[in-house]
C-alpha positions as CSV (number, residue, x, y, z in Angstrom):
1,X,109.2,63.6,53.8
2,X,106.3,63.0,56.1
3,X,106.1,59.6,57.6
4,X,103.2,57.2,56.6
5,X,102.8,54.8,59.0
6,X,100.5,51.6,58.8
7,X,102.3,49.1,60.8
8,X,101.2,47.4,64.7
9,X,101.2,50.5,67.7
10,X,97.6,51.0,67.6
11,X,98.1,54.2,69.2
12,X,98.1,56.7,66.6
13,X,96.3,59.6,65.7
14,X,93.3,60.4,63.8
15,X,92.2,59.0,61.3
16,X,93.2,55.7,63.1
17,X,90.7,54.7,65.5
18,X,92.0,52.3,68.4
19,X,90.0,49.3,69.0
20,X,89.3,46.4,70.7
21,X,92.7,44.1,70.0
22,X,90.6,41.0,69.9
23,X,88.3,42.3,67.0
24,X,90.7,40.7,64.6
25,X,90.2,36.9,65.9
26,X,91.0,33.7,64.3
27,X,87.5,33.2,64.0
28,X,86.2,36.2,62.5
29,X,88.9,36.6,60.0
30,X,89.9,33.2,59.7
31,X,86.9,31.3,59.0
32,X,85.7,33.8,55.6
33,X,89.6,33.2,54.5
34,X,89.0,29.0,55.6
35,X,85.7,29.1,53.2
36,X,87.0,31.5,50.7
37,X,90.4,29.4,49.8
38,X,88.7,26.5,48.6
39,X,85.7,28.5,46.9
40,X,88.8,30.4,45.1
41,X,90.2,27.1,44.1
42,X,86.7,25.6,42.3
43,X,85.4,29.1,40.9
44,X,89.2,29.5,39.2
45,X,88.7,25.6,37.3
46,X,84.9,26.2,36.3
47,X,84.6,30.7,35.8
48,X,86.7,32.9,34.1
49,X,89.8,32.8,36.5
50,X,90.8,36.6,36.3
51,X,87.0,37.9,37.2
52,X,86.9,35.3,39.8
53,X,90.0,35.8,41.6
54,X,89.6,39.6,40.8
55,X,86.5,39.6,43.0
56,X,88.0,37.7,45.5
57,X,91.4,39.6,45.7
58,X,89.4,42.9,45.9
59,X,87.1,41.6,49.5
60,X,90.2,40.8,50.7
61,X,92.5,44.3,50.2
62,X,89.3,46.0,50.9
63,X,89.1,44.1,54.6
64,X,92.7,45.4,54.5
65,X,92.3,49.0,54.1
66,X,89.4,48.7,57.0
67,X,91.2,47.0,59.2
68,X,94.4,49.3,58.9
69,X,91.8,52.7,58.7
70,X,90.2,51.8,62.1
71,X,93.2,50.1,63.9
72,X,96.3,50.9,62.2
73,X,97.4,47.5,62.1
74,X,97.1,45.1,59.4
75,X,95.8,41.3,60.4
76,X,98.8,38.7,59.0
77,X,95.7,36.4,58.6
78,X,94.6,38.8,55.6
79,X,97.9,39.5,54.5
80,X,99.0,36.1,54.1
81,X,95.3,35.3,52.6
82,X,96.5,37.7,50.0
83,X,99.5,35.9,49.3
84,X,98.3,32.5,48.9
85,X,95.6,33.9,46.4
86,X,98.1,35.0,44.3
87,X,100.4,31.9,44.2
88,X,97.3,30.1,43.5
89,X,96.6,32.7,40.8
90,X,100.1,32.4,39.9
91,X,100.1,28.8,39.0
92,X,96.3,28.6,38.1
93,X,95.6,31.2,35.5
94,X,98.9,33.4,34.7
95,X,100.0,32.0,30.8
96,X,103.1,29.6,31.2
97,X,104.8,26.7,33.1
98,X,102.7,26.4,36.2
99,X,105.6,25.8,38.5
100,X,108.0,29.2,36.8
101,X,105.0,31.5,37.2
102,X,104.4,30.6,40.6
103,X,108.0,30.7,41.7
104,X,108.4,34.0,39.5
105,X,105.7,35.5,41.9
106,X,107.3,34.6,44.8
107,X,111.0,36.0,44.1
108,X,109.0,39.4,42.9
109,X,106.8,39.2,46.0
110,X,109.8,38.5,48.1
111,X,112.1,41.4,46.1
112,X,109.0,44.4,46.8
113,X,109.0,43.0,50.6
114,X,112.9,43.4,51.1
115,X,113.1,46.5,49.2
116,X,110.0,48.1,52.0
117,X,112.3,46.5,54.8
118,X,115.4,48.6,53.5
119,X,113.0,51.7,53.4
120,X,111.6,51.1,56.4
121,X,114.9,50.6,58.5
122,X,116.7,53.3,56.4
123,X,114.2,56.2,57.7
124,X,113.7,54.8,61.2
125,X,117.9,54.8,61.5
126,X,117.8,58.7,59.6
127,X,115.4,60.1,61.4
128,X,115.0,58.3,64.8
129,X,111.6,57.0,64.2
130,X,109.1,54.7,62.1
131,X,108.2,55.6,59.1
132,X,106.5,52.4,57.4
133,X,105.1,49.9,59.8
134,X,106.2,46.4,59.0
135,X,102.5,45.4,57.8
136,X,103.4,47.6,55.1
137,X,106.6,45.7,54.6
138,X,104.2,42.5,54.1
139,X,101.6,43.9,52.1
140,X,104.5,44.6,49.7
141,X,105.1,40.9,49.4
142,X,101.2,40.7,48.3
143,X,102.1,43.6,45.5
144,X,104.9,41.9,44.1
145,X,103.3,38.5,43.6
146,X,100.4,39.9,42.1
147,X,102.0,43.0,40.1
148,X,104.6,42.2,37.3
149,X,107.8,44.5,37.9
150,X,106.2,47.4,35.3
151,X,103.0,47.5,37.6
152,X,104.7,47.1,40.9
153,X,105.8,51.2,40.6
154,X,102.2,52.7,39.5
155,X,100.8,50.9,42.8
156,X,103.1,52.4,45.1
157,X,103.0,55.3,43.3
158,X,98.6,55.4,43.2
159,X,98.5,54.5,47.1
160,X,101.6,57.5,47.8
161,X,99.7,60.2,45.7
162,X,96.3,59.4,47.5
163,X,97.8,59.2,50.9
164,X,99.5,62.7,50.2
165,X,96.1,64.1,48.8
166,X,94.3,62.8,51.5
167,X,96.3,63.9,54.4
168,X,96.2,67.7,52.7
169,X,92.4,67.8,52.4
170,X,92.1,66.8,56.1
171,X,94.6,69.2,56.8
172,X,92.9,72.0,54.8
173,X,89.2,71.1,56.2
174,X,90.7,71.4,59.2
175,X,92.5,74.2,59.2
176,X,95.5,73.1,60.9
177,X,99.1,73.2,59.5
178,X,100.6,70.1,58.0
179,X,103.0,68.2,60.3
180,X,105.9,66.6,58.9
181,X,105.4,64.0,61.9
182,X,101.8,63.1,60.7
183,X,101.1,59.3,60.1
184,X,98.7,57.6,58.2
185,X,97.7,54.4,57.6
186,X,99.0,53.3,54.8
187,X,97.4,50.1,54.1
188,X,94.6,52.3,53.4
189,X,95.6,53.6,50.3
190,X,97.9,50.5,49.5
191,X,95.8,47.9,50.0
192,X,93.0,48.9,47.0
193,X,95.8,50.6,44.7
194,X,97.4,47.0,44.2
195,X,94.0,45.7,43.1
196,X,93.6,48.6,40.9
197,X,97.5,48.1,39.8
198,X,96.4,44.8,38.9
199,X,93.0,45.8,37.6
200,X,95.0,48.2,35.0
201,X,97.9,45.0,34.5
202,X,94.8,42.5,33.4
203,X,93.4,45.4,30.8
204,X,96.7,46.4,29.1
205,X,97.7,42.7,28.9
């Protein structure tokens, strides 16, 4: 199984692009997340609360899949934005006792995340190197709190599928054999297929 990597050495390969490590400051991420939290908070009491937070959650696994695409890394400032939009979802708008939904989210969130850490330390000790960069491992924790347990698997499985299709089309237009060492970012692909997971969740509901 090829590895696909999204985690913090920004020294990967293409399609990774390394930049400048203090692109991602606490300015320019933190201040949209600082003015977006509390614009979250007042569009969830007077709007619809799932278009609302829908919009909101998609900006910020889009800035996700940019961030990892370009730099391989994935900011914790987005990543824990992520979370706390979806225990405020959670307790907000999800049907049923505000404090069992919220804590419900968090044991799933927290479930997803250890079961990526297992993963993640079961390939490294197998094969002798990384295969799933512990950004990955966090943006889990962002799955399961948004994703109930049916929705969690068709996320994974969306962002896997892409990944694998994309990686082959590069590797085709290229016309260069496919490495079993090639890494990807896979925030990339993650990143929008939980919003779309969710997206698919808030239809069939």
């Amino acid at each position: 199984m090829s590895p696909i990597s999204a985690g913090t050495n920004p020294n990967f390969p293409s399609p990774c692009r390394r930049v400048v490590r203090e692109a991602p400051t606490a300015f320019t991420v933190g201040m949209p997340i600082a003015i977006g939290a509390p614009f979250a908070a007042a569009v969830m009491v007077i709007a619809d609360g799932r278009v609302a937070t829908g919009a909101i959650f998609a900006l910020v696994m889009m800035s996700i899949a940019v961030f990892d695409a370009w730099s391989c890394t994935i900011p914790d400032q987005l990543t824990l934005a992520a979370i706390a939009l979806g225990c405020l979802y959670a307790v907000t708008v999800v049907p049923g006792e505000t404090m069992l939904t919220g804590l419900e989210a968090v044991l799933r969130g927290s479930a997803v995340a250890i079961c990526f850490w297992i993963m993640r330390a079961a390939y490294r000790r197998f094969r002798g190197r990384e295969g799933l960069g512990f950004g990955d491992v966090k943006l889990a924790a962002v799955a399961g709190i948004w994703l109930d347990w049916s929705t969690v698997p068709l996320a994974i499985e969306i962002a896997t599928l892409t990944a694998l299709t994309f990686h082959v089309a590069t590797v085709v237009l290229r016309r260069k054999a496919i490495s079993p060492t090639a890494k990807l970012p896979f925030g990339l692909f993650f990143a929008p297929a939980i919003w779309l997971a969710w997206v698919v969740q808030c239809v069939t509901e």
